[in-house]
N, C-alpha and C positions, 0 to 999 in steps of 0.2 A: 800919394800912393806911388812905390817906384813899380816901373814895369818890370813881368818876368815873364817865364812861358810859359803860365798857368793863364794867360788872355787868349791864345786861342782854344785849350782845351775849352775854355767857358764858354767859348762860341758854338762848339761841338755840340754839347751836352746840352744845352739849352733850348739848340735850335729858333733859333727867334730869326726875326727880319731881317734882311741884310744890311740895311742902315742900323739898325740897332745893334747888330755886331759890328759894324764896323767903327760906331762910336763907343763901345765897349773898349777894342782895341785902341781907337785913338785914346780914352781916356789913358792905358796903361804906359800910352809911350810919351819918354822922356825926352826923345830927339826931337820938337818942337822949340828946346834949346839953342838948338842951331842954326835959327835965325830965320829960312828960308818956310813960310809955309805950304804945305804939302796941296797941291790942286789936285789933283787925280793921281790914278796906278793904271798905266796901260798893259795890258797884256796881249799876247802873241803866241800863237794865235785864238781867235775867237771861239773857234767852233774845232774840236779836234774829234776825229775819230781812228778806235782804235778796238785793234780784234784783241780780243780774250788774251791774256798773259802776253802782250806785249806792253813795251815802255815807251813814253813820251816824254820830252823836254819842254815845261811852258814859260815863256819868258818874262819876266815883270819888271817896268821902268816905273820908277815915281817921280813925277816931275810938281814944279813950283807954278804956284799962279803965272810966270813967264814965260812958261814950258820949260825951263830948263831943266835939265836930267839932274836927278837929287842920287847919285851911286851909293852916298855913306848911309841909306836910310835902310834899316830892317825891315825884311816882308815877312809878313804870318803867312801861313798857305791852310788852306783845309778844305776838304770836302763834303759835301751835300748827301752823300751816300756812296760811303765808305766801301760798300759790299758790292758797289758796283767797280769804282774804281777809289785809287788812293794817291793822295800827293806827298810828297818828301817833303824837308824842307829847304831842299833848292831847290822845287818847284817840278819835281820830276814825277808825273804820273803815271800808274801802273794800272791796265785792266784788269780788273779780278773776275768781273761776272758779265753778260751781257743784259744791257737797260742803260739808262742814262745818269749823268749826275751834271753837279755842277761846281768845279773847282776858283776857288775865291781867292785872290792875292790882296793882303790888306797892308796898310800903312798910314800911320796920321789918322785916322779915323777912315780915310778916300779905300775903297776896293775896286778890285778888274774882276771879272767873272769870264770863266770858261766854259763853253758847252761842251762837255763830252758823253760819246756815242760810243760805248762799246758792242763789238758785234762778236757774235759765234764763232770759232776759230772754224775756217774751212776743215772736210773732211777730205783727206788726200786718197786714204785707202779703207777699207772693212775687209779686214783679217775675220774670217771663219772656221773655227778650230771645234774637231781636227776635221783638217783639211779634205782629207779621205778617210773613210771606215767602213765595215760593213756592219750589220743590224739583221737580225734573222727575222724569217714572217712572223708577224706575230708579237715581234718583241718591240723597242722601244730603245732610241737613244737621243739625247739632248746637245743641242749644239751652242756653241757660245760665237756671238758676234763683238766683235770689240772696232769701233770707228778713232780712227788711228787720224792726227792732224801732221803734215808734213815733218815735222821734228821730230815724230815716230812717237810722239805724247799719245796718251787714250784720252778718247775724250766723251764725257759721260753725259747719260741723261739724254740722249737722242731717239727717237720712237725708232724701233727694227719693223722693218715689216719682211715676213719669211714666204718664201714659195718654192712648191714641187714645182720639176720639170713635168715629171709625171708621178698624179697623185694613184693611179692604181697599182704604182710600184709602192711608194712610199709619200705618204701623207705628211705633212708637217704646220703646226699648231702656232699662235702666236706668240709661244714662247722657246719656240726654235727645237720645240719635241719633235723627233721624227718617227714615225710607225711606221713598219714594214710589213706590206700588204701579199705581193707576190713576188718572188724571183726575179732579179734582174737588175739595171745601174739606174741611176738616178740623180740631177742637179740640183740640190736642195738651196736658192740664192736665198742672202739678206740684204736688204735695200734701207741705207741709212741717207737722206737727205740727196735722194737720186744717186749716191753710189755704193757698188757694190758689192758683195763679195761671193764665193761659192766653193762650196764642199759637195764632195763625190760619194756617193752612199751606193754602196752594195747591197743588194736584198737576197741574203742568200735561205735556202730553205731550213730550221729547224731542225735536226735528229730529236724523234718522237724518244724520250728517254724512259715515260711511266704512262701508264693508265689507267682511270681509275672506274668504279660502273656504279652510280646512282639508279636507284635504290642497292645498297648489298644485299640486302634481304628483302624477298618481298611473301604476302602468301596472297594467293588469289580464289575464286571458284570457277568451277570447269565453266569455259563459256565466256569467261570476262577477260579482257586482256589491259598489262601496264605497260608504259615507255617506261624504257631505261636510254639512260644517258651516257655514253663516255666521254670521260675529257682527255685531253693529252694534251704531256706538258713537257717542254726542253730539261734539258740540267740542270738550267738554274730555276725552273719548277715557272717560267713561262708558259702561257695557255697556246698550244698548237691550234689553232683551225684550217679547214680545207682540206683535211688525211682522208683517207679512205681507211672506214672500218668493217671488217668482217664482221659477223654476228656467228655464232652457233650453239647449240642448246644440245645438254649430254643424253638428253631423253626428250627427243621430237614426240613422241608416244605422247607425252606426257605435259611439255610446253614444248611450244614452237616459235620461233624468231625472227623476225621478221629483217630483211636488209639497212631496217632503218632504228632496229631494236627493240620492235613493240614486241611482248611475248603475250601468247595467247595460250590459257590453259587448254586441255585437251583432257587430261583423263586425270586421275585423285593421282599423287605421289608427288616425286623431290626430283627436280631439275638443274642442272647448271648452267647457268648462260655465261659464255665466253665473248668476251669483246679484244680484238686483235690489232694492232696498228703497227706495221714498220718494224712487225717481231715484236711487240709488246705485249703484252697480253694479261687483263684483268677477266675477274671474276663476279659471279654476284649469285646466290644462292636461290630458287622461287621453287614455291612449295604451293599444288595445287587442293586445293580442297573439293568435297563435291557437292554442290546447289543444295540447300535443305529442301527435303519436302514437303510442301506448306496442304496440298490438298492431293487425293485421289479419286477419281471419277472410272467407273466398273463400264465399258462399252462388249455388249449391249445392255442395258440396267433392268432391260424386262428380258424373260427369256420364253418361251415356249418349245414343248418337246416327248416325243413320245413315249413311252417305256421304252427301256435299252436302246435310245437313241441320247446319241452326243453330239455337243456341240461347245466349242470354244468362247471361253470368255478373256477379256483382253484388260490390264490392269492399266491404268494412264495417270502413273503422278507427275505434278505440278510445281512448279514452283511459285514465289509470291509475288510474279507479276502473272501467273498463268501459262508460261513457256510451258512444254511438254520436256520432262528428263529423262533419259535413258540411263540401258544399264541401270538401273534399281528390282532387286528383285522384290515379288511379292507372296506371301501368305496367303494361304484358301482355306476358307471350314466351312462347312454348311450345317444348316440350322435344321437339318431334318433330314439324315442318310438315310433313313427309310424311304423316300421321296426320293431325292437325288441326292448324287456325290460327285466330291470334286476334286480333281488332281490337283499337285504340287504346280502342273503348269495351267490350272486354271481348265482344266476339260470338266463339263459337267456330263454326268448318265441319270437320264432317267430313270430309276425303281420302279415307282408305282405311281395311280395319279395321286395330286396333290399338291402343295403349294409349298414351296423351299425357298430359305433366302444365304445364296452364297454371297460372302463379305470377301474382300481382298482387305491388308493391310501392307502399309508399303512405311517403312521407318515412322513406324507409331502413327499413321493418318491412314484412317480407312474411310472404306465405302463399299455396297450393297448391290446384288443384282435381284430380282423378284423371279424367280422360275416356278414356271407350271408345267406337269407334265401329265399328258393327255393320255388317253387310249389311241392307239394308233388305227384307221378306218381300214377294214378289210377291201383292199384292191379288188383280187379274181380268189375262186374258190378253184381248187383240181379233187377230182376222183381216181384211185386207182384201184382195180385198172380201168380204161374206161371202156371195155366191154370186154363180155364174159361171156360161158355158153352153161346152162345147168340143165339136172334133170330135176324131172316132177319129182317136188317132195324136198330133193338138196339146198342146202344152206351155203351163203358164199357170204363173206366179211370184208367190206369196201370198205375204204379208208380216204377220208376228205381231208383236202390240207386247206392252210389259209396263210393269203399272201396280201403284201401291202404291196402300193403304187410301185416301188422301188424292186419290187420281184423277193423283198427280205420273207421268210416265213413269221406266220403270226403263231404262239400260242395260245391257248384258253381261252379260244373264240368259240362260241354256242354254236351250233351246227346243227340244221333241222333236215331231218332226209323224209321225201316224200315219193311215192312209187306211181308213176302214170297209168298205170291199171293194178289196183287191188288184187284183181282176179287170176292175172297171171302170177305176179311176183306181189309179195311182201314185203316192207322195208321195216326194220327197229328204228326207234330212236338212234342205234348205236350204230346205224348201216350195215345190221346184217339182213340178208338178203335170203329169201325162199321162195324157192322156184312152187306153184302151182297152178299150171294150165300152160299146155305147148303155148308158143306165143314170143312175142319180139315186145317187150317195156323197157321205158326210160324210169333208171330213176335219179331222181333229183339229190342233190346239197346245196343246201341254201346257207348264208353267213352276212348279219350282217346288210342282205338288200342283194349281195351278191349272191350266183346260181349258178353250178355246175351238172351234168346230166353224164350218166352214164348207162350203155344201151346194155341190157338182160336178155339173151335168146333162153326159154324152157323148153327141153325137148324131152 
């Protein structure tokens, strides 16, 4: 078999033992012709080390079982791992990656073996771009580190580690995001392999450009209240926080807004809530409704009361937790106007005695009060006039009144007149009065338990 230089590629590919490649290779060569045979391949140097994309020279002697120097004899060269580094074929290695390999000079069947060390190419500088910018609160801009080796090469794959000077200006992420938090400058470093770079960030404040107000519509019942929300957002429709917003509401009567934008219905109708920032200014529409009425309760539910005496009844609807609701009005009938009756705002009068039941209804839910009304008790009885002078024989026409506790007059109270001497004066049933026998009598008006007296001179 003649030799060609298809015996180191088969060394390559194979990968086997290094004696077993190297009598692969001896088998192919034909310079064993030459008389002298081959004892070893020395190479120079042993152990080489070399940083990422630089180049080395390795040198290879083949010498004879006498040592002597064999120059005409051809060397194979190759490597153990190519991806780490690579040899020519004059022996000239190149670092490609950092890890190790092992480069092999063959000849005659004899190889030298090289240890090579490739290392990381140092990092000279870390460029940070761009260098200075500024970023509005709120917003958000991304930085790039690139770790640069002395020859101004990039050199990739290195971990970045990123840090704020100061994070309550602007924050930044481990991926060189930086957020702008409040107003002001900022040193935003990258740290590649202890060195370093730095970019200058401005945090300057947002122009609020829109506003928007969550809920746009809302409707609520008098009593209940909703948050609303505004947002604000820059021009390029970034979220603003930290503004100051106003709040106002076009009918306070009606909703009312709180500084923080809770609105709180107040009385039935349509509202506008305005939300203001930096001259912005959105809107949101709130429509109040009012509490249904779930129950009505009549205070007082019993009534008691005299003829032509009144008194006030009180309507109290509910709602369906039992809150008291105003402002609702109510409905009055009563179940027996002979008895009593009852105004629009709920006054009852007593008629006559007897027993009535006034109803209120307040949006379709009613309820009942129980009234009785009494004869009212004769307080004091008066006569007029209450004395008089007659002669024997003349008639005089007394007239008794009747009063309750409160001094009101009563009518159609029975009235019994009685005369303290017979003999002198006479009384009717009707209090008329005749004189017969000179003389001084009392006569009486009774009502009732109550008595009044009025004195009769007959002359």
């Amino acid at each position: 078999m003649s030799c060609c230089l298809e015996c180191p590629t088969l060394w390559l590919t194979r990968r086997v033992g290094v004696l077993v490649l190297l009598a692969t290779i001896g088998s192919c060569s034909d310079q064993s012709t030459l008389g002298e045979d081959i004892a070893r391949v020395d190479v120079t140097p042993a152990n080489l080390a070399l940083t990422q994309g630089e180049d080395s020279v390795v040198n290879a002697e083949v010498r004879s079982t006498e040592g002597a120097l064999l120059p005409d004899r051809r060397v194979y060269w190759a490597s153990s791992a190519t991806a780490v580094a690579t040899v020519s074929a004059v022996g000239i290695v190149s670092a490609i990656a950092p890890g190790t390999a092992r480069i092999a000079a063959s000849a005659g069947g004899k190889s030298g073996l090289v240890q090579v060390t490739v290392a990381a190419p140092p990092i000279s500088v870390v460029r940070v771009t761009p260098s200075t910018s500024g970023v509005g609160v709120g917003a958000s801009l991304t930085l790039r580190a690139d770790a640069l080796e002395a020859s101004g090469d990039t050199i990739q794959g290195r971990p970045i580690t990123w840090r704020s000077s100061s994070a309550a200006v602007a924050s930044v992420n481990a991926l060189g995001t930086v957020q702008g938090m409040t107003p002001g400058t900022v040193s935003i470093t990258a740290t590649v392999a202890g060195v370093t770079g730095t970019a200058v960030i401005a945090v300057q404040a947002l122009a609020v450009a829109r506003v928007t107000v969550a809920p746009a519509t809302a409707s609520m019942l008098v009593g209940r209240s909703v948050p609303f929300t505004a947002t604000l957002r820059a021009a390029d429709n970034a979220v603003i926080t930290g503004r100051f917003v106003s709040w106002t509401s076009s009918a306070p009567a009606v909703a009312s807004v709180s500084s923080t934008g809770v609105v709180i219905g107040l009385a039935p109708g349509t509202a506008t809530i305005t939300a203001t920032s930096e001259g912005r200014t959105a809107t949101a529409t709130v429509t109040v409704i009012p509490v249904p009425v779930a129950s009505v309760s009549v205070v007082p539910n019993t009534l008691t009361l005299g003829v032509s005496k009144t008194a006030p009844l009180i309507a109290l609807p509910a709602d369906s937790a039992g809150g008291l609701l105003g402002g609702r009005a109510a409905t009055w009938v009563t179940s027996a106007a002979t008895i009593a009756t009852v105004s629009s705002a709920g006054v009852v009068t007593g008629v006559a005695p007897g027993t009535a039941r006034i109803t209120a209804t307040v949006e379709g839910k009613s309820a009942n009060a129980t009234v009785t009304v009494t004869t009212v008790p004769v307080a004091r009885v008066t006569i007029t006039p209450p004395t008089i002078s007659i002669n024997r024989g003349q008639t005089f026409q007394l007239t008794a009144a009747t009063f309750d506790a409160a001094g009101v007059a009563l009518t159609g109270r029975v009235v019994t007149w009685l005369s303290g001497s017979a003999t002198i004066a006479r009384v009717t049933a009707q209090g008329l009065v005749t004189g017969l026998a000179r003389g001084s009598v009392l006569i009486f008006a009774e009502s009732e338990g109550q008595r009044a007296s009025a004195t009769i001179t007959v002359q």
